[in-house]
N, C-alpha and C positions, 0 to 999 in steps of 0.2 A: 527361422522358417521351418525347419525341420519339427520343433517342437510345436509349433501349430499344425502339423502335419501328424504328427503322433496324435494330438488330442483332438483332430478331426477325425480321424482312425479310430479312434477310441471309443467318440461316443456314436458313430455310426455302428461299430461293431454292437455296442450296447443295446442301441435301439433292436437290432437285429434279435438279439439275445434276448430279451422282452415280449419281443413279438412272435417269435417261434414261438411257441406253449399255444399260443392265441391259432397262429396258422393251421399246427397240428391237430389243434383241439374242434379248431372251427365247426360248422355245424355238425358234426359229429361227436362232439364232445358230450352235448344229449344221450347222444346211444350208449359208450362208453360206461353212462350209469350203471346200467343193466345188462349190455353186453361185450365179450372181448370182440376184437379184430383178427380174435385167430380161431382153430377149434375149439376151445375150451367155454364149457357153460358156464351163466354166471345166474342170477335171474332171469337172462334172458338166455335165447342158444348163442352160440358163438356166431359170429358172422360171415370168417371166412368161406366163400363160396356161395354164399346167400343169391347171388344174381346168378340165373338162370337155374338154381334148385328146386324141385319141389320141394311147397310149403310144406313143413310139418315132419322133415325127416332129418333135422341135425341128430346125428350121432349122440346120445345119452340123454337128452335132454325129453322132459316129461310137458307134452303139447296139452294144452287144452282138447276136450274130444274132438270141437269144430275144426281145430287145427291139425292133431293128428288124422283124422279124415279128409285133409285135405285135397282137391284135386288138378290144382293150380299151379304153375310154375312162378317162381316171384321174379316175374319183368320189369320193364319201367313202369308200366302202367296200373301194374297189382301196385309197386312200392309206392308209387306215387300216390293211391288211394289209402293206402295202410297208414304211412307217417304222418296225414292229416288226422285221419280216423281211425283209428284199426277199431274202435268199437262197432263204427257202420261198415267198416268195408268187410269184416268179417260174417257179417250178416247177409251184406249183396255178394259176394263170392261163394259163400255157400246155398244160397238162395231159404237160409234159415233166419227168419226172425228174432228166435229165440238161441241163438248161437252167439257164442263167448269168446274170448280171448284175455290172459292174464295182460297183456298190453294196456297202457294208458291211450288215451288221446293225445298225441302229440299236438296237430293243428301248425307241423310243418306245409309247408307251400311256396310257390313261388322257386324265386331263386337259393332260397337255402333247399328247398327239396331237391333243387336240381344239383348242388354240390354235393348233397349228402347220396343221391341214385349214382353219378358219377364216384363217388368216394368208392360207395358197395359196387359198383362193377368190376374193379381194380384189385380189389377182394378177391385174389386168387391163392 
């Protein structure tokens, strides 16, 4: 009994083990590509502190103009608009048409937006 108790042990730990990476990673394994979870730039700026920052002011990091003229704070409401679109919401935020962002389209929504706004608030 005991050794059916070890290899119950066993492969429960595994599973565990397998799936951490997956948990960590979760919808924010996206961001990851492009940017860290701490200060440091990558393609993207870093994130730590992202929620309730003004947009366009990580420490080193070179903003698109529309971006560095930012004059918006990143809420839930900005992030929730940017991780769907950052092409259009960079345009309805700055109230410029013609206004850019090195960002892709994500077309995050839903309840992964909601893990990933939660993730960045934690982000301190």
């Amino acid at each position: 009994m005991n050794k059916k108790l070890i290899i119950a042990m066993s492969c429960v730990a595994s599973i565990g083990i397998t799936t951490l990476p997956n948990a960590i990673a979760g919808p924010e394994g996206r961001c990851k590509a492009c940017h860290s979870f701490g200060d440091a730039n990558k393609v993207g700026p870093g994130l730590k502190g992202v929620f309730g920052r003004k947009a366009g002011q990580a420490e080193g990091f070179k903003y698109s103009k529309a971006l560095a003229g930012a004059d918006w704070v990143w809420d839930e409401a900005h992030l929730r608009k940017w991780i769907k679109n950052s092409k259009t919401a960079i345009k309805e935020f700055t109230g410029n048409d013609k206004a850019k962002t090195k960002m892709g389209k994500q077309n995050i929504k839903g309840k992964k937006a909601d893990k990933i706004i939660a993730f960045l608030k934690d982000l301190k």
